[in-house]
N, C-alpha and C positions, 0 to 999 in steps of 0.2 A: 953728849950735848948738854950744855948749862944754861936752860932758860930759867929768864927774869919776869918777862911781862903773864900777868893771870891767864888762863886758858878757858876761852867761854866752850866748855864739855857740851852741853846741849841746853835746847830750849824748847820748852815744851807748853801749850795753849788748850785750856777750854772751856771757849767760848770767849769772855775780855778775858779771863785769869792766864796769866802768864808765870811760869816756873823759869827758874835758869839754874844750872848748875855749872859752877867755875872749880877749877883748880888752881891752887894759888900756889906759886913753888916760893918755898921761905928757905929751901938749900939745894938749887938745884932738883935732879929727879927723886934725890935723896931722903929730901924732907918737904911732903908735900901738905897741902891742907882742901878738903873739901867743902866749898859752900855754897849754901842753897842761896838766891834773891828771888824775893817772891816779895811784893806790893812795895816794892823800892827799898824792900829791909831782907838785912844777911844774916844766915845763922849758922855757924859752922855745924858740920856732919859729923867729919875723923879726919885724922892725920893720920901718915901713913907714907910710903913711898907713892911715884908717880902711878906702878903698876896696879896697888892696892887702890890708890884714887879712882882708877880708872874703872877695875872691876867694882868696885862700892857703887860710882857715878851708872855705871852700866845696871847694875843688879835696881838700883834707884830708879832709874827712866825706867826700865819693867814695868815694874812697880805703878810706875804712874799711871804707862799707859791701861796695864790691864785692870790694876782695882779702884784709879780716880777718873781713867776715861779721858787722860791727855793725847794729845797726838802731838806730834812734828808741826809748827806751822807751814805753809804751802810754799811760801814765798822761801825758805829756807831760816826765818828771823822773823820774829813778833813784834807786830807793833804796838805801842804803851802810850802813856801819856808822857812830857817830855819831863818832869822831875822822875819819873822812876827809868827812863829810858838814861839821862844823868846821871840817877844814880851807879845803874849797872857800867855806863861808860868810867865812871871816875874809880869805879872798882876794880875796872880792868888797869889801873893805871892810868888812864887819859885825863889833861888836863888843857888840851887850850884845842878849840873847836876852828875851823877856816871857814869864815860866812865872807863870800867878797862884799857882801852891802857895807861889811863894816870896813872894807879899805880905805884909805885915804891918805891920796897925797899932794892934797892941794895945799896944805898948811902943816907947820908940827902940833901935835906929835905923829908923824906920818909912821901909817902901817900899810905897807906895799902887799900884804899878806891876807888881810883880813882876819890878822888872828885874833880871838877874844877867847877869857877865860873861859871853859865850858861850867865853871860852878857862876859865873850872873850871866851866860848867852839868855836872851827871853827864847828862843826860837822862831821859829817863821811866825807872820801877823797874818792872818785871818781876816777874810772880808766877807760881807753879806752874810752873818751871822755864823759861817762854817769854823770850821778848826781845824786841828793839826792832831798830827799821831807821830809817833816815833818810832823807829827800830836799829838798830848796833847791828853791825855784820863784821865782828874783830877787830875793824879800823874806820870804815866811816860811819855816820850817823845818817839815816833815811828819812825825808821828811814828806808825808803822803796831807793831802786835805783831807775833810772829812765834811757832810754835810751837815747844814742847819738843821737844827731839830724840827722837826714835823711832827700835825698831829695825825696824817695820814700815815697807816705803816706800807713802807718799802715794799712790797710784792712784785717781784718780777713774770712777766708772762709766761707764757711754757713754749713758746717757742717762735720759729718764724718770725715775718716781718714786726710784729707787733714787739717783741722781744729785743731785734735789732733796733726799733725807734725809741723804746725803755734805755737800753745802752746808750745812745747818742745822748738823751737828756738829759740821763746822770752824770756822764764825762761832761755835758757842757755847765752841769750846776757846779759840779766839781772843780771848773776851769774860771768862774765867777770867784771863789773860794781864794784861791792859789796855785801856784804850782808846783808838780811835785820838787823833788829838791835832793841834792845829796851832800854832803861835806865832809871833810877827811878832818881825823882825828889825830894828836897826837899828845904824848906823855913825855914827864920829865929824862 
């Protein structure tokens, strides 16, 4: 099998810090390249074949998890902010993102598509002071709200009714904000 497109190995979280580890095939399984992205910036590991990529990448996540304390995020993909969630997308290959806000075909230049480059997409816009996060999952792009900053901290109750009324507030702050969002990806 002759793959072209980068391979996101794993991604690994703790706390905001976010790891990824890609395979980048430069000949097939033949001639592979390992690289770390970590705060929107890449730095290669080794090259090698895919299999060697693969146990290096393996032996690597070990690694993380038991002497820097990463884990697996929950959701299966980390969410970032959206120039380093960009960056890793444009690494993989991907270059034009599908936002329908941006379709248009009541005049030219008509895009039936919504496509916009993903190196100027701004991302989703934010209301009542909240924001946005990001996360890649191969091929689309995930777009979660986030709350306005407060100077009260976040504490959830421990349980029961009082816990489910905490739930409800936060989904309804969060639904003030935006909503969440997804959009498919594609490369040259």
């Amino acid at each position: 099998m002759h793959r072209e497109r980068p391979w996101l190995y794993a991604t690994l979280t703790k706390g905001k810090e976010v790891r990824h580890l890609l395979i980048l095939f430069l000949n097939g399984s033949a001639a592979t390249e390992l690289v770390q992205l970590s705060d929107g910036f890449d730095s290669s590991i080794a090259t090698g074949t895919e299999y060697e990529m693969k146990e290096k990448a393996d032996s690597i996540v070990q690694l993380w998890v038991t002497q820097d304390n990463f884990a697996r995020p929950r959701e299966g993909f980390a969410f970032e902010s959206l120039a380093r969630t960009i960056a890793l997308a444009m690494k993989m290959g991907y270059t034009t993102v599908y936002d329908r806000s941006y379709a248009k075909m009541d005049r030219p230049p008509f895009n039936l598509t919504g496509a916009v480059s993903l190196s100027t997409w701004p991302g989703m816009s934010p209301k009542n002071g909240g924001g946005y996060e990001y996360a890649l999952d191969q091929m689309r792009l995930h777009a979660r709200p986030t709350l306005p900053p407060s100077p009260e901290p976040l504490i959830a109750p421990s349980g029961g009714k009082e816990f489910a009324a905490f739930v409800l507030k936060h989904k309804a702050i969060l639904d003030t904000v935006g909503p969440f969002a997804e959009f498919i990806l594609t490369g040259d």
